[in-house]
C-alpha positions as CSV (number, residue, x, y, z in Angstrom):
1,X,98.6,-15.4,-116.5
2,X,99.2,-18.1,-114.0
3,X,97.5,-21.4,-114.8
4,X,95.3,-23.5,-112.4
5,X,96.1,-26.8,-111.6
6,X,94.6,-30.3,-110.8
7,X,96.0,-33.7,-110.5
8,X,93.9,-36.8,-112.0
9,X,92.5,-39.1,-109.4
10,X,94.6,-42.1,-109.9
11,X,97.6,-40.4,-108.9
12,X,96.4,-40.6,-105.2
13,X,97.0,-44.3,-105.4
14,X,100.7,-43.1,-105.2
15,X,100.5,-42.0,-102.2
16,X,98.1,-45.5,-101.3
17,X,100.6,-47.6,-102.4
18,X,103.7,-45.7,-100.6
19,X,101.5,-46.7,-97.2
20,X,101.4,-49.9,-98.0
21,X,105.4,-50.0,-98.6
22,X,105.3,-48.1,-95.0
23,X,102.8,-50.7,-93.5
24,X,101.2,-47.7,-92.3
25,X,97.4,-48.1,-91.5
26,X,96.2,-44.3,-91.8
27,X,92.8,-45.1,-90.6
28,X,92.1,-41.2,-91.3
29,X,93.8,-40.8,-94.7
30,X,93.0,-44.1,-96.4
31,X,89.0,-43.7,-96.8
32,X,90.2,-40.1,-97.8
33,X,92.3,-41.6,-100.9
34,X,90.2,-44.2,-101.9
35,X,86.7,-41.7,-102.6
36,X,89.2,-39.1,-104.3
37,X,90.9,-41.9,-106.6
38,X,87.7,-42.7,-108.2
39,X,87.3,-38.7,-109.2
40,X,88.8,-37.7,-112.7
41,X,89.8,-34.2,-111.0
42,X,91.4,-33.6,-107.5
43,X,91.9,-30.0,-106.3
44,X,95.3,-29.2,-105.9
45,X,94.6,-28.0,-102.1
46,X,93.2,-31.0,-101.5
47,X,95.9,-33.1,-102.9
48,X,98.9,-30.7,-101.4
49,X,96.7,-32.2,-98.2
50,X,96.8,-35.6,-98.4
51,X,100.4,-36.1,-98.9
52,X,101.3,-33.3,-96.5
53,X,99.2,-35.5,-93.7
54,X,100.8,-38.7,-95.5
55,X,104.3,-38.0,-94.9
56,X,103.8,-36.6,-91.6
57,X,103.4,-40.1,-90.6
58,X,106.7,-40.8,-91.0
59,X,108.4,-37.2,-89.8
60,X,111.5,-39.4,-89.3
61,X,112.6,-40.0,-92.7
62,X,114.5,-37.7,-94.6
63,X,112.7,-36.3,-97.9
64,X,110.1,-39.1,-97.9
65,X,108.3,-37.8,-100.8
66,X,111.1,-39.1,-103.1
67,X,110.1,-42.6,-101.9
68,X,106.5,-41.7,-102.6
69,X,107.6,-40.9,-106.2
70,X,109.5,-44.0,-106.8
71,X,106.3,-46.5,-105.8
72,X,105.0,-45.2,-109.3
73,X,103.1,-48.0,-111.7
74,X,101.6,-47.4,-115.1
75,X,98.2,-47.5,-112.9
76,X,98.8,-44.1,-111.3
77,X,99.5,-42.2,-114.5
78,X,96.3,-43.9,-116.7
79,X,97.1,-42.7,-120.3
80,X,100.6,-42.4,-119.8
81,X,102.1,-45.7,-119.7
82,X,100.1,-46.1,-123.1
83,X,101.6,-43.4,-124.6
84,X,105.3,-44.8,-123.5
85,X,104.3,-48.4,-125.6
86,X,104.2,-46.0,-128.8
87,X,107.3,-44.6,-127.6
88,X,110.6,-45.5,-129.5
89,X,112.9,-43.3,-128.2
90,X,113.3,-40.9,-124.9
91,X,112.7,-37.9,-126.4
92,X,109.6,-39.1,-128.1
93,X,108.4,-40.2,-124.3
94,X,109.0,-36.7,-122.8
95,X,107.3,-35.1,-125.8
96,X,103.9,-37.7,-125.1
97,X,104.0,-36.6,-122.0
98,X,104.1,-33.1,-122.9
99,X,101.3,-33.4,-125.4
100,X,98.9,-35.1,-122.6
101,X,100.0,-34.0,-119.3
102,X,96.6,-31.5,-119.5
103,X,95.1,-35.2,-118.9
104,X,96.8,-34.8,-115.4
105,X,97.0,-31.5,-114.1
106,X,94.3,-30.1,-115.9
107,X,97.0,-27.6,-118.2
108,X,99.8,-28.1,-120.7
109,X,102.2,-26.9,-117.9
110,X,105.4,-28.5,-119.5
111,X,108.1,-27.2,-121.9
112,X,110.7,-29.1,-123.8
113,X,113.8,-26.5,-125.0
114,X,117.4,-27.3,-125.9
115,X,120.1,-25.2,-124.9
116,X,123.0,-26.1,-126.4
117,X,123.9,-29.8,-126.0
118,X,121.1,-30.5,-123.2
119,X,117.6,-30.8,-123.6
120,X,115.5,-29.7,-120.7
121,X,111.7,-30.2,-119.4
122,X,110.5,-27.5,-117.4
123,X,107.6,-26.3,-115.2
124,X,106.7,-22.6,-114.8
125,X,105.2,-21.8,-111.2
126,X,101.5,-21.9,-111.1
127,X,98.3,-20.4,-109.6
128,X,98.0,-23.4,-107.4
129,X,101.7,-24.5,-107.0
130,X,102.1,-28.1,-106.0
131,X,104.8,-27.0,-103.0
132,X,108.1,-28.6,-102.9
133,X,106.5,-32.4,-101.4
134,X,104.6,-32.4,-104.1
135,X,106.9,-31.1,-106.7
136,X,109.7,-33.5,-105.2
137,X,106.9,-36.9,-105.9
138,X,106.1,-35.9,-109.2
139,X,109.6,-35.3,-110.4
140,X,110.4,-38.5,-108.8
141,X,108.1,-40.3,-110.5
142,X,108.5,-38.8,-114.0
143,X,112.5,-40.2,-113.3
144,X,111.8,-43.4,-111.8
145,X,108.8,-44.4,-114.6
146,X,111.9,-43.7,-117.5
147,X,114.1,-45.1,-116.0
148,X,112.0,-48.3,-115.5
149,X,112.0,-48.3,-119.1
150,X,115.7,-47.8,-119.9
151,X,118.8,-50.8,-119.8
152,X,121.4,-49.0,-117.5
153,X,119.9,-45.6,-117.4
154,X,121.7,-42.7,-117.3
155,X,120.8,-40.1,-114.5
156,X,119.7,-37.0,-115.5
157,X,122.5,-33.7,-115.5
158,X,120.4,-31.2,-113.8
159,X,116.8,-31.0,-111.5
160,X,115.7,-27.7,-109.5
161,X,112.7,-27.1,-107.9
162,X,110.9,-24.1,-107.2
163,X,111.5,-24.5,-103.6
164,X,114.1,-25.5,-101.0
165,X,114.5,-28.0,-98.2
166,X,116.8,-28.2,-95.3
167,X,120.6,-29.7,-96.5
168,X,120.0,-33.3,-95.4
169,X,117.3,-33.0,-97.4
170,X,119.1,-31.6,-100.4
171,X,121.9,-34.5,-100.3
172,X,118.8,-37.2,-100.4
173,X,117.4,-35.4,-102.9
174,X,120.8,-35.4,-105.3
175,X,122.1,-39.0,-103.9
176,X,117.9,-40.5,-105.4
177,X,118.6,-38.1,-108.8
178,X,122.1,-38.8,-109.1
179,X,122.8,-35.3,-110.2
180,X,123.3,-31.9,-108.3
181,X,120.1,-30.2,-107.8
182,X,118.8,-26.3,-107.9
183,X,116.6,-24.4,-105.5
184,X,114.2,-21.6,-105.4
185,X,114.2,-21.7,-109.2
186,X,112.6,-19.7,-111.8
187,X,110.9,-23.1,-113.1
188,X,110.7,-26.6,-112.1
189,X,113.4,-28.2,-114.3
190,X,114.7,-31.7,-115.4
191,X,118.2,-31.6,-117.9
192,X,119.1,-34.7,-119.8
193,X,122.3,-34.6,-122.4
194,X,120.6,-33.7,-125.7
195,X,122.4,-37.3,-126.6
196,X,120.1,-39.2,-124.2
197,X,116.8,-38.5,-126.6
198,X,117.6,-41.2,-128.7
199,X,118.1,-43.9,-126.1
200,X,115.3,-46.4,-127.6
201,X,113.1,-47.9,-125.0
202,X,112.7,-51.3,-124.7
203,X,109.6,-52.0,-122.3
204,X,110.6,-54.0,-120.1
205,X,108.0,-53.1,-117.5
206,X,106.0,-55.9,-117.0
207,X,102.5,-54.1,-117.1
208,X,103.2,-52.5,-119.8
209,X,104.2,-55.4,-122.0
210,X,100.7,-56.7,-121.0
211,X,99.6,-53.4,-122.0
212,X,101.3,-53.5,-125.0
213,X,100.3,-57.1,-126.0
214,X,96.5,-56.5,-125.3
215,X,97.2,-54.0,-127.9
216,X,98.1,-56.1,-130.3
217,X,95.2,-58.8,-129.8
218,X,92.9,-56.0,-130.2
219,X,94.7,-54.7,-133.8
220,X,94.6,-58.3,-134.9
221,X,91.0,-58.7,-134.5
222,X,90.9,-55.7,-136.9
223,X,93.1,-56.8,-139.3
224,X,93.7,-60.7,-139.1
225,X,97.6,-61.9,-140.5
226,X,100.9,-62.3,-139.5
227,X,103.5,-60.8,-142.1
228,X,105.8,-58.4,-141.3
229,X,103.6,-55.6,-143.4
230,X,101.1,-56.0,-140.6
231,X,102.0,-56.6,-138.1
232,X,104.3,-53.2,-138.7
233,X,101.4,-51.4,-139.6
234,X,99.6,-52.1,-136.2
235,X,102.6,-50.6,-134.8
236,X,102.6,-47.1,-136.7
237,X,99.0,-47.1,-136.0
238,X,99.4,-46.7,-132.3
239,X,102.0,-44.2,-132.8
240,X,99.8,-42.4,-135.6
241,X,96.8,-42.3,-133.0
242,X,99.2,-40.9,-130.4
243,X,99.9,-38.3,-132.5
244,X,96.4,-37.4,-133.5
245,X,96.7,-37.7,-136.9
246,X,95.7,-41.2,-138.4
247,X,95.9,-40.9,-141.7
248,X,96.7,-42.7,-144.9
249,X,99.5,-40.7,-146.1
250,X,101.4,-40.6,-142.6
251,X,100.8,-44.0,-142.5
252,X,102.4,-45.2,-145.8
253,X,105.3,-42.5,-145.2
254,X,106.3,-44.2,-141.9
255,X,106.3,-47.6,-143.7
256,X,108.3,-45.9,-146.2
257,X,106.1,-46.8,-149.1
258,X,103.5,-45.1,-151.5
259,X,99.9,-44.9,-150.5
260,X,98.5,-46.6,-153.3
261,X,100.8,-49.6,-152.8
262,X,99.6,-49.4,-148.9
263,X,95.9,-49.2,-150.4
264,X,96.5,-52.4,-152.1
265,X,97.7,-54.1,-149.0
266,X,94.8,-53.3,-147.4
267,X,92.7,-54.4,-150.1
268,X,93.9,-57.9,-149.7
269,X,91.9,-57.6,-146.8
270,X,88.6,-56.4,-148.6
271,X,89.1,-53.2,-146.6
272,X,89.3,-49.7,-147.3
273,X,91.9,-47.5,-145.3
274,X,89.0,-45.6,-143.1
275,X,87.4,-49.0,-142.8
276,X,90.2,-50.5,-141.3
277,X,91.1,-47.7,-138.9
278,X,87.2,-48.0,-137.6
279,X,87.6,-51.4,-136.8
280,X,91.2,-50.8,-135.1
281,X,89.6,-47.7,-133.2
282,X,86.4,-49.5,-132.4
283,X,89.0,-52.8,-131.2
284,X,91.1,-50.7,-129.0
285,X,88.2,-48.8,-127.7
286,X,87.0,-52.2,-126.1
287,X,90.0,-52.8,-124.8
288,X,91.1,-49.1,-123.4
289,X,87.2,-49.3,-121.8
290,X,87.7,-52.2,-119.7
291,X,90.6,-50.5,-117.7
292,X,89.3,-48.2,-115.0
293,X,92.3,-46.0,-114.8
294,X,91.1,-44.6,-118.0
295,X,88.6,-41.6,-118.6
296,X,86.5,-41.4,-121.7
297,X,88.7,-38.3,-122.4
298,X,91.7,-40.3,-122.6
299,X,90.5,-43.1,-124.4
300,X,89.5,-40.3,-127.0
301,X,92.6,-39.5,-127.5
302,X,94.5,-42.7,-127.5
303,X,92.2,-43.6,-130.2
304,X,93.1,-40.0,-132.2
305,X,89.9,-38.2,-131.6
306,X,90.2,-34.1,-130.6
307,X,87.5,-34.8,-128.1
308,X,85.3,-36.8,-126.2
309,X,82.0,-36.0,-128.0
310,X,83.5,-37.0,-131.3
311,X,84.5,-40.4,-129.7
312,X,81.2,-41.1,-128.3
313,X,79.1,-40.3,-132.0
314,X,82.0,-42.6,-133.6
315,X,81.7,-45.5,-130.8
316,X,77.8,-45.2,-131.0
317,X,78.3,-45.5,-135.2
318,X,80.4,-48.8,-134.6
319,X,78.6,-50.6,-132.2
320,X,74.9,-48.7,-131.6
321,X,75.7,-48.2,-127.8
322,X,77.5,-45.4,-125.9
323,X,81.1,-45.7,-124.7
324,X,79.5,-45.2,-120.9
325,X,76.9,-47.9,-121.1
326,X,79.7,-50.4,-122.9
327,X,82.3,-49.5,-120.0
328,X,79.2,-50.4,-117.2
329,X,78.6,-53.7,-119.1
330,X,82.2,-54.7,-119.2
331,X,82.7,-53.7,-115.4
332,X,78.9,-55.8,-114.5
């Protein structure tokens, strides 16, 4: 059965900010955008919409939602550009994303196969399909946000769409991809060399080293010192809480050493190993709730938790207030 599909609300301010590039004032659209961005859910209808009306503004450029796409910032995609700090690698980026992209369009849509020597995410048509705009931003994005990441990125070997578009068109959309490109597809498809999923990223984006270095403040407050051990054991924290399972054994596996010895170091701290990953949970949730392009449900899972509720009687445990009434204290 088809799946339904929704974007989140920050993804509007994609199209906000591609105006702005424009200098276009939209005196109709821009109200529009700004009361859906503050909505966790926007009906794919309504969003197909808004970028329809968006681009017709400038109905002389040639495949403008590719420059729509590329105006992507860590903002518009909330949990994501979090999940790409705890990335090492490519591969381990495209599988985040696959893991949280229900966060965005309300389903696990995505799949990740390898054929051969290439490995290839794809997009099976939907209940509420996007249409080819909308396909063409979102694809541009998901390019343009790696290769933000990457030193000299490579261009991917293959994308298709569902739909088609006119030939000028089509050469736009293979001269911004660098690579030829399919239409009327089965699926939605990007193709990188199987090779290219162990590119490491570095982070250089900007917002995401702040990101990444508010992190870190907030995982020394939990666990104060500055040796390597640490400061490497903050690090497979975020990854361990990415992956949804936090615990002790993982842990002292990815430092490649035994738990008990990894017990001990934590002991030098007078803490225990559940006492230490409340404190680094209850420190990141302080930080994760004072930025607004984050829902409950996504700081839930950047801390580890399965779900929201479980978040909340956790947060409530560690501090005797709810997440909600800490997020409207931070934002008075």
């Amino acid at each position: 059965m088809a799946k339904v599909m929704r974007v989140t609300g920050a993804w509007t301010g994609l199209l906000a900010d591609w105006l702005d590039q424009q200098d276009l004032d939209a005196p109709a659209l821009r109200p529009e955008l700004a009361r859906w961005s503050a909505q966790d859910n926007v009906p794919v209808p309504v969003w197909r919409d808004l970028l329809a009306r968006g681009l017709a503004l400038c109905s002389g450029q040639v495949a403008p939602e590719l420059a729509v796409g590329s105006c992507v910032r860590p903002g518009h995609v909330g949990v994501l550009g979090y999940l790409v700090l705890a990335s090492d690698t490519l591969g381990e980026a495209m599988l985040a994303y696959q893991r949280y992209e229900t966060l965005f369009y309300g389903a696990t849509l995505a799949e990740i196969v390898i054929e051969g020597d290439q490995a290839e995410m794809r997009w099976p048509p939907s209940e509420d399909e996007l249409g080819q705009q909308a396909d063409g931003a979102a694809i541009a994005a998901l390019v343009t946000f790696l290769r933000r990441q990457i030193d000299d990125p490579p261009p991917p070997s293959w994308v298709s769409f569902l739909g088609a578009v006119d030939a000028e068109s089509a050469q736009a959309y293979e001269r911004f991809f660098g690579c030829p490109v399919g239409w009327r597809d089965s699926h939605v498809r990007v193709r990188f060399p199987l090779a290219y999923m162990g590119i490491p990223m570095p982070r250089r984006d900007p917002t995401l080293r702040a990101l990444l270095d508010r992190q870190a403040q907030a995982l020394l407050r939990a666990l104060p010192g500055g040796s390597e051990t640490e400061r490497q054991l903050q690090h497979v924290l975020l990854r361990l809480l990415a992956d949804g399972e936090p615990t002790l054994a993982r842990a002292a596996r990815a430092m490649h050493m035994s738990p008990r010895t990894l017990q001990r170091r934590l002991a030098s701290h007078h803490l225990s190993w559940q006492q230490w990953l409340d404190r680094s949970r209850e420190q990141l949730a302080r930080n994760y709730l004072g930025d607004g392009s984050l829902t409950l449900t996504d700081i839930a899972l950047l801390l580890g938790f399965s779900e929201q509720s479980a978040f909340t009687r956790a947060y409530q445990r560690w501090t005797g207030t709810s997440p909600g009434r800490a997020r409207r204290h931070i934002s008075g």
